[in-house]
N, C-alpha and C positions, 0 to 999 in steps of 0.2 A: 597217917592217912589224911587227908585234905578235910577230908568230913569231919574231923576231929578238931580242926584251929579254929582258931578265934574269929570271925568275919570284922571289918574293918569299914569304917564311910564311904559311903557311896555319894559320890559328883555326878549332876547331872547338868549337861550345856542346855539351855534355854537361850530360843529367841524371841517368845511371847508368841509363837506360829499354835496352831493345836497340836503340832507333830509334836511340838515340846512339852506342851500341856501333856499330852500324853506319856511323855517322857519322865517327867516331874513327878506322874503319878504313879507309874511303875518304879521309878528310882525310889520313891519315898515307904511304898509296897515292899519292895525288899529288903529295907534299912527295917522298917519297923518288923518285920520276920527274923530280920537275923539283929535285933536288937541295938544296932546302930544308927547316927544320925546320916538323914541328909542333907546334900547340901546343894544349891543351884550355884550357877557361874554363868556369866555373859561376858563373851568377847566382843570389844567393839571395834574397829580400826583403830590404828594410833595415828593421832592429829598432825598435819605436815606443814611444812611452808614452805616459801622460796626466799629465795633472799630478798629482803627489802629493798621497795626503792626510793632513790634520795627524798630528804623530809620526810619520812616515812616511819612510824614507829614499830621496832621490833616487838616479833610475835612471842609468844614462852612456850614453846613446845607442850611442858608440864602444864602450862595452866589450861592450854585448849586440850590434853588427854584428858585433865580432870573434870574441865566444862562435858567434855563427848560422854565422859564414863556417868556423869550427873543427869546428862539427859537419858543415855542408853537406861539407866537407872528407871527413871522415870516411870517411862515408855513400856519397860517389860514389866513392870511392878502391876500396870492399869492393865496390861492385856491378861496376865496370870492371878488378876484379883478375881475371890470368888471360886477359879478354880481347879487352883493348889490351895494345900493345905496354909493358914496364915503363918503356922510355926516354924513351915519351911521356906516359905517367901522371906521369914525373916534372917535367913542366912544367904539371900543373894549375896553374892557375890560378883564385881563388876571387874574388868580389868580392859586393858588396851592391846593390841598385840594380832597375830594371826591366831584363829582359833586351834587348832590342835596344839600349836604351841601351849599358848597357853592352858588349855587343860590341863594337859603332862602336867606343868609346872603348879597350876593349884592343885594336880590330885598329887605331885610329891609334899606339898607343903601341908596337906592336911591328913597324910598317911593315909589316901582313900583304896579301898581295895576293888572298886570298878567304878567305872564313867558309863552314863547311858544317855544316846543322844538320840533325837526323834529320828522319824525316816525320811525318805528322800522327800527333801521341797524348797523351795528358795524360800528368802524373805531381804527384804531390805535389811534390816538392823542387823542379821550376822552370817546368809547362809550358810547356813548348816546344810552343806549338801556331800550326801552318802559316797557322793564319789569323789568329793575332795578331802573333806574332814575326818570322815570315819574312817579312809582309805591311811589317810595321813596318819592319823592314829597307831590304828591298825600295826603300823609297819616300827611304829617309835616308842609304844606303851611297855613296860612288863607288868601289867594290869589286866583281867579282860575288862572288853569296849562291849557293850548292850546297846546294838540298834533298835529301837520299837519302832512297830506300825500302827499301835494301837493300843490301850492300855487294857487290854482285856485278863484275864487271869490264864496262865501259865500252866494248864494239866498234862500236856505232852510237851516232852523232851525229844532231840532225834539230835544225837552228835555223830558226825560223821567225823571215820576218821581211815588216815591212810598206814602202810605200814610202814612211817617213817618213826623218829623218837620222839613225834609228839601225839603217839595213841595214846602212851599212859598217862601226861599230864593233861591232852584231852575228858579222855573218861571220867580221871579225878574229879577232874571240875565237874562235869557236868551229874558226876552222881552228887556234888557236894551241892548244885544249884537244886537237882530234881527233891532231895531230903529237904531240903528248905521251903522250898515251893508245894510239896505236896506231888508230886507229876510224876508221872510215868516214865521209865525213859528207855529207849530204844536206842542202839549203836548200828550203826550201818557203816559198810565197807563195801565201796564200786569198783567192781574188778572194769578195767580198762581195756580196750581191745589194740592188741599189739599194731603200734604205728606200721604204714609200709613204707620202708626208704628204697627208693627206686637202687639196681645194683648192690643192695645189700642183703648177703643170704640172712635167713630166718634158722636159727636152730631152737625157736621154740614157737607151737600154734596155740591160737588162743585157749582151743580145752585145756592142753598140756599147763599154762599161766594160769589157767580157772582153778584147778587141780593142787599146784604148788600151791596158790595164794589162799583157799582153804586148809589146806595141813598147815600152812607158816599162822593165820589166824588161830587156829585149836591151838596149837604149841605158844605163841609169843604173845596175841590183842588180847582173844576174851579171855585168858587166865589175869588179865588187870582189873577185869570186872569184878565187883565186888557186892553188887547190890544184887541182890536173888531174882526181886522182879526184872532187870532190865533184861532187856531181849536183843539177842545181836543177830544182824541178820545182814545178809551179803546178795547184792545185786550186780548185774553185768550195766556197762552204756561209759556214757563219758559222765564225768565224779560232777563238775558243778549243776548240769542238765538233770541230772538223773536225781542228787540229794535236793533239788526244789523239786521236782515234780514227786517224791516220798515226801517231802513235808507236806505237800496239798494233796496227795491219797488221802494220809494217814491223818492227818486234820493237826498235825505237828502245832505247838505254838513258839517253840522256840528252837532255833537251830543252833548245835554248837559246835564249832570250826577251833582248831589249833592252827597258828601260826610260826613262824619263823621270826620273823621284822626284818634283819637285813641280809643282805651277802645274796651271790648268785640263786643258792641251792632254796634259801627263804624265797627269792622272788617268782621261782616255781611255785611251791606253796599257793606264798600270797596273788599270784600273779593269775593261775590255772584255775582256782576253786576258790581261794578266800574271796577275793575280790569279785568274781563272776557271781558268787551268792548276794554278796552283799548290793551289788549292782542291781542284780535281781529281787532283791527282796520279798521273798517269797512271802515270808513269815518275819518274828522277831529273828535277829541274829545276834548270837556271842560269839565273840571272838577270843581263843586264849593264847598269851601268847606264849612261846617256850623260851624260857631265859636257863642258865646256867647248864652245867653239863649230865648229860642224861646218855645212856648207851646207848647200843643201836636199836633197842627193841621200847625204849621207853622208859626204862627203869630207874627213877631219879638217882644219883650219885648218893650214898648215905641213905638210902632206904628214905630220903626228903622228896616230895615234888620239886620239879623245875621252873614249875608255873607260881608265880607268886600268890598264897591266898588271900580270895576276896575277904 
């Protein structure tokens, strides 16, 4: 069970903005609960040139990324002094590159088991914006991604999830985040209302769909549930509208989505609800993503999750 492994380092992208500050402090909040280090990282562009022109002395690519990454240095160190923590400032990390890239690539190098990056907002030195980076992410990680809004504490949980094979490694996670956090956690499942395709008969109405998709959750979702307190509960509307508007009833602090990453049937997924939440931002978002082979009902291959543990 998920709730049983080892948690692993946590990356946080920092542009010196507050959304990161905030970021920084939740990324460091979880590391020090689940007894791990954090670590920050800044992307900065990588340095360009054109071709020289005559009498002209050649530029060094490397030595203007290293100049850029010295300054980027700099800059995010003076806006996050004071307040981040000093013993995590002292694992910045600087690099050049486009930002999701390079996440991926320092959360593979330092075995991180999530990246948490602020919420939506520009900034010159790296935007970090929720609907390029986080999206990008999103689709490329087998890690989950932690959007924050805010660095407030974490007491409700609300993972929504569908009846595809990423209920179970859904759940998992999120009862593995809600034990760690202390929070509550509630599963929600939005029954959908059957499309209408002009000229195509209907051999099923929405009650008859309300009806299956209740007996298919008793028999296949909530037998994956395993935490006593979580409560699963099933709403009718369309899935991304409907799970922000339960995270702001219920006063949700974090929402957690399963993913896909690629291929047609992922960019439903990601396309319909992942990305419509995280656009939205209701609340904080996790994202988990599903890698390796799991059934049709969710059931990791080998009694293992599919989902890599944080």
């Amino acid at each position: 069970m998920l709730t049983n492994a080892a948690w692993r380092p946590v990356l946080v992208g920092v542009d010196g903005t507050s959304a990161s500050v905030h970021a920084a402090r939740v990324g460091r909040d979880v590391a020090t609960l689940a007894g791990v280090q954090a670590h920050l990282l800044h992307a900065t562009p990588e340095a360009w040139t054109v071709p020289p022109a005559p009498h002209t002395f050649a530029v060094n690519p490397d030595a203007l990324n290293e100049a850029a990454c010295d300054a980027a240095r700099a800059v995010v160190l003076q806006a996050l002094a004071g307040q981040v923590a000093p013993e995590v400032l002292d694992r910045l990390i600087v690099r050049s590159g486009r930002p999701a890239v390079v996440l991926r690539d320092a959360a593979h190098d330092l075995d991180a088991g999530l990246i948490v990056l602020g919420g939506k907002h520009h900034s010159a030195l790296g935007r970090w914006v929720v609907g390029s980076t986080a999206q990008a992410l999103a689709r490329m990680l087998d890690i989950p991604l932690l959007v924050t809004v805010a660095a407030t504490p974490i007491k409700r949980v609300l993972a929504a999830v569908d009846l595809s094979e990423a209920a179970g490694p859904t759940i998992h996670a999120a009862e593995r985040f809600a034990e760690l956090l202390g929070a509550s956690l509630r599963v929600l499942h939005v029954v959908e209302p059957i499309p209408v395709i002009p000229d195509t008969p209907l051999h099923l109405n929405d009650e008859e769909l309300f009806d299956r998709t209740l007996d298919h959750l008793e028999r296949y979702v909530w037998p994956l549930i395993s935490l006593p307190e979580a409560v699963p509960t099933v709403r009718r509307g369309i899935a991304a509208e409907t799970i922000a508007a339960e995270a702001s009833d219920d006063g949700s602090d974090l929402v957690i989505l399963g993913s896909h990453g690629k291929g047609w049937v992922d960019r439903i997924l990601i396309g319909s609800v992942t990305e419509r939440v995280l656009a939205a931002l209701p609340t904080a978002v996790l994202v988990v993503p599903i890698t390796g082979h799991v059934d049709r009902w969710g059931t990791p291959a080998g009694g293992r999750s599919a989902a890599r543990a944080p």
